[in-house]
Structures are given as structure tokens and as C-alpha cells.
Biotite code that builds the C-alpha atoms (Angstrom):
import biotite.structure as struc

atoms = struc.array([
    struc.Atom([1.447, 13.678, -18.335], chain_id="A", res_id=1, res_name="UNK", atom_name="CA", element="C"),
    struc.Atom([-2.431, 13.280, -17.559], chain_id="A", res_id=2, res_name="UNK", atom_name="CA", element="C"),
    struc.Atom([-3.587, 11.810, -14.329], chain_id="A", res_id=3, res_name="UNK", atom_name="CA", element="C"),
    struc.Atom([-4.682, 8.535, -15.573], chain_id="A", res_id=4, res_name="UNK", atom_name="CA", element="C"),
    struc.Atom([-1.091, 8.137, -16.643], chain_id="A", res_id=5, res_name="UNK", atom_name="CA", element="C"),
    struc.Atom([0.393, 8.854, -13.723], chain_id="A", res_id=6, res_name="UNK", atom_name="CA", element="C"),
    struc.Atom([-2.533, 6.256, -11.544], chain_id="A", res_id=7, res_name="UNK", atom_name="CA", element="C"),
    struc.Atom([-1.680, 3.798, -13.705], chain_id="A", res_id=8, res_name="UNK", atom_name="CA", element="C"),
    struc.Atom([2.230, 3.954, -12.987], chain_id="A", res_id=9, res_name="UNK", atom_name="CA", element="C"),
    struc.Atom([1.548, 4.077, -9.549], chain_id="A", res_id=10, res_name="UNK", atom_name="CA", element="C"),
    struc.Atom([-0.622, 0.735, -9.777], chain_id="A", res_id=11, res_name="UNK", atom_name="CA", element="C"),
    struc.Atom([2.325, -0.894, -11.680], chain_id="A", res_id=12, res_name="UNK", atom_name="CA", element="C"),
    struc.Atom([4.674, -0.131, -9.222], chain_id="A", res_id=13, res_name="UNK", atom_name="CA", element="C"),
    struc.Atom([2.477, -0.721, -6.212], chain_id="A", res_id=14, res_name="UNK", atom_name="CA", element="C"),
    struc.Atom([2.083, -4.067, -8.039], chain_id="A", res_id=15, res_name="UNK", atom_name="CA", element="C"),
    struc.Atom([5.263, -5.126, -8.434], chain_id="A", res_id=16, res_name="UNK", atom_name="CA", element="C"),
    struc.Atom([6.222, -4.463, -5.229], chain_id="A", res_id=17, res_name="UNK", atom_name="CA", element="C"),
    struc.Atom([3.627, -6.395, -3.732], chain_id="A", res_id=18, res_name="UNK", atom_name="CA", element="C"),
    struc.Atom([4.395, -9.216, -5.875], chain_id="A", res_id=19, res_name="UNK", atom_name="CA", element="C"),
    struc.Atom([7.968, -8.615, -5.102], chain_id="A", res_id=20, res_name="UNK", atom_name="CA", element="C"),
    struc.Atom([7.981, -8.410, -1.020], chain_id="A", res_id=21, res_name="UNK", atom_name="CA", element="C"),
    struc.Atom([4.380, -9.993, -0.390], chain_id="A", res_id=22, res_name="UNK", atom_name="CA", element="C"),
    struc.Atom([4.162, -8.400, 3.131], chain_id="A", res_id=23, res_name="UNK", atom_name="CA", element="C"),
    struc.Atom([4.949, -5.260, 4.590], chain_id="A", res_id=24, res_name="UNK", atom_name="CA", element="C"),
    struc.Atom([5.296, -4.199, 8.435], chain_id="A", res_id=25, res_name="UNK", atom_name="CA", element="C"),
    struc.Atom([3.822, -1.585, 10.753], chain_id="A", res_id=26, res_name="UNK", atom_name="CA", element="C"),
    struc.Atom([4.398, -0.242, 14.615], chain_id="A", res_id=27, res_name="UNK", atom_name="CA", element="C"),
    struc.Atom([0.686, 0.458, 16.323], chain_id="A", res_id=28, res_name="UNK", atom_name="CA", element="C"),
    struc.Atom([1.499, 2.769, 19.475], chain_id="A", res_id=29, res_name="UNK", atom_name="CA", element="C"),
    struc.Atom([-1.287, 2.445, 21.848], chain_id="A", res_id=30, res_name="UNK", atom_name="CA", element="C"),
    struc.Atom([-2.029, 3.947, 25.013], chain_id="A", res_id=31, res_name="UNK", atom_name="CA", element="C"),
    struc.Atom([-3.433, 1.516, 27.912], chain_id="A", res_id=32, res_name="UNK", atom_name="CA", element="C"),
    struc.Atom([-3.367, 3.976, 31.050], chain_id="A", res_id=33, res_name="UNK", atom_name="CA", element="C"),
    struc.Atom([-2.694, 7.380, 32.388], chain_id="A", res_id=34, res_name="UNK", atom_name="CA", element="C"),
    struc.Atom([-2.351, 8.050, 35.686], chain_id="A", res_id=35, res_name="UNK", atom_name="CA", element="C"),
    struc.Atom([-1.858, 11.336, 36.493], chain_id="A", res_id=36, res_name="UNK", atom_name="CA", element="C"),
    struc.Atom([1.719, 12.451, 34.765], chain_id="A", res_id=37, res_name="UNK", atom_name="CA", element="C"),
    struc.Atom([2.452, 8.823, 34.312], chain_id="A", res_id=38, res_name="UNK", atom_name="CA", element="C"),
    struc.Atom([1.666, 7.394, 30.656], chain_id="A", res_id=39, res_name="UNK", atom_name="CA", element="C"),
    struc.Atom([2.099, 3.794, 29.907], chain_id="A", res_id=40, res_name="UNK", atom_name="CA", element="C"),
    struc.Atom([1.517, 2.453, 26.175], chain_id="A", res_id=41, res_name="UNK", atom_name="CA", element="C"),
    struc.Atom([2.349, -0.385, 24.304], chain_id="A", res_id=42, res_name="UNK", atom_name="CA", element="C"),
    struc.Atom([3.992, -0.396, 20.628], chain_id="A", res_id=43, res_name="UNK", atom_name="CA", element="C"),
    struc.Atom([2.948, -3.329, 18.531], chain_id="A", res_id=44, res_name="UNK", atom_name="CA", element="C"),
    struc.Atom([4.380, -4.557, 15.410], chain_id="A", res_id=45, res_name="UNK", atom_name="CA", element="C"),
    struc.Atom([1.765, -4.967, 12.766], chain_id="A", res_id=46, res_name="UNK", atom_name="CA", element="C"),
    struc.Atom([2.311, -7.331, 9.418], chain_id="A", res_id=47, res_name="UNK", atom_name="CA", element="C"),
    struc.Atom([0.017, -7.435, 6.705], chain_id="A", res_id=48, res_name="UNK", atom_name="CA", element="C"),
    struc.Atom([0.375, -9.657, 3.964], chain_id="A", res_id=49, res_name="UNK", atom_name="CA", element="C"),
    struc.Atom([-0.542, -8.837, 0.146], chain_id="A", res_id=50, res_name="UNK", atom_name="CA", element="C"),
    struc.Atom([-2.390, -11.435, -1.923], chain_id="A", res_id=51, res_name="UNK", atom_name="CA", element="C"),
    struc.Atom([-0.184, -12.258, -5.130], chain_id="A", res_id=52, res_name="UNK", atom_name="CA", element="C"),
    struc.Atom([-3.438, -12.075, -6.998], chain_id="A", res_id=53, res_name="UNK", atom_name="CA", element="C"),
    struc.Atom([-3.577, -8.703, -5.577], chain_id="A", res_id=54, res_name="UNK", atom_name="CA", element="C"),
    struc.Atom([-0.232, -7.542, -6.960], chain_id="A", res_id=55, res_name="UNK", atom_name="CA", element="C"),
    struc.Atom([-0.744, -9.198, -10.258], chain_id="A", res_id=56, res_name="UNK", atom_name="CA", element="C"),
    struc.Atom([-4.229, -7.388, -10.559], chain_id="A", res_id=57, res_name="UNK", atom_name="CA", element="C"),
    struc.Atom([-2.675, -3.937, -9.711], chain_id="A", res_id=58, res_name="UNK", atom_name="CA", element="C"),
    struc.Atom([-0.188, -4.430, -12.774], chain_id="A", res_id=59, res_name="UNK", atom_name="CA", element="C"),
    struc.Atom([-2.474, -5.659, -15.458], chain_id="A", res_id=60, res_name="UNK", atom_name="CA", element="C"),
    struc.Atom([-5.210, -2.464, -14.032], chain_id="A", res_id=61, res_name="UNK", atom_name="CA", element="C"),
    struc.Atom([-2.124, -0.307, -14.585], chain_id="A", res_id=62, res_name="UNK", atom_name="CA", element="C"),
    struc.Atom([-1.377, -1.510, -18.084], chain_id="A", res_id=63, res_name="UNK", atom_name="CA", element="C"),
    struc.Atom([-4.379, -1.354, -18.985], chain_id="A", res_id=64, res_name="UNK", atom_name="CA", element="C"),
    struc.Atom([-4.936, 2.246, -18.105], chain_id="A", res_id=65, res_name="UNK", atom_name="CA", element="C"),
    struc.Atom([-0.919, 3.286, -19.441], chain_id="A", res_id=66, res_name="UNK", atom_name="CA", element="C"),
    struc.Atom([-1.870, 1.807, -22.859], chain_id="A", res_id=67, res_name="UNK", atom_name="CA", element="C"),
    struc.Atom([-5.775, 3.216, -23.203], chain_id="A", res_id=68, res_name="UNK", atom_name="CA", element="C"),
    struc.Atom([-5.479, 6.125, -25.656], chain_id="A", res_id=69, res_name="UNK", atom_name="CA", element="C"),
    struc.Atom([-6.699, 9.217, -24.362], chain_id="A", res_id=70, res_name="UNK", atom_name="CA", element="C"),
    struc.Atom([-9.114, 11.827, -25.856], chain_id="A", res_id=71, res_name="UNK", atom_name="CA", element="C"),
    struc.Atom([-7.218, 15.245, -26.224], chain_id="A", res_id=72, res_name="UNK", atom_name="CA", element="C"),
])
């Protein structure tokens, strides 16, 4: 299996699942202050949303490159 084959299943699948779920969810530790042996930080929950257009582009890329013959 040739690398281009195996980018463009990863785009498909990447694609679907951001059509599929639309958003996905992060934690973001940082640290505010240190005093001495004391550390305080904060944890934050991230979101980021995915464009549909986004996940539809990723599959139709993908396609394209799955069904592009290749030289050999």
C-alpha cells in the first residue's frame, strides 16, 4: 500500500468523523504561579468545532487521491 493510499484513507476517515461529531474537546493545563514548593494551575476545557464544509472537503480530497491511478 503506497503512501498516497494510506493519506487518502486517513482524510476519509478524518472526514467522516468530523462530519459525524462536528466538535471535539480538549483539557489546557496551565500554570498561573509558583511560589516556592507551592504550584497552583488551572485546567481548562477547550472545544473546537469542525466546519461541515471542512469534513466534506477532507472526504472528496481523500477520494480523489484513493481513486488516482498510480505510476508503478
Amino acid at each position: 500500500m503506497s503512501a498516497i493510499r494510506i493519506v487518502a484513507i486517513a482524510l476519509i476517515v478524518a472526514g467522516l468523523l468530523g462530519v459525524m461529531y462536528g466538535k471535539f474537546s480538549y483539557t489546557k493545563e496551565t500554570h498561573d504561579a509558583k511560589l516556592g514548593p507551592i504550584e497552583l494551575s488551572i485546567k481548562d476545557k477547550q472545544t473546537v468545532n469542525v466546519p461541515a464544509w471542512a469534513g466534506v472537503g477532507a472526504i472528496v480530497v481523500g477520494g480523489i487521491l484513493l481513486f488516482i491511478p498510480t505510476k508503478r
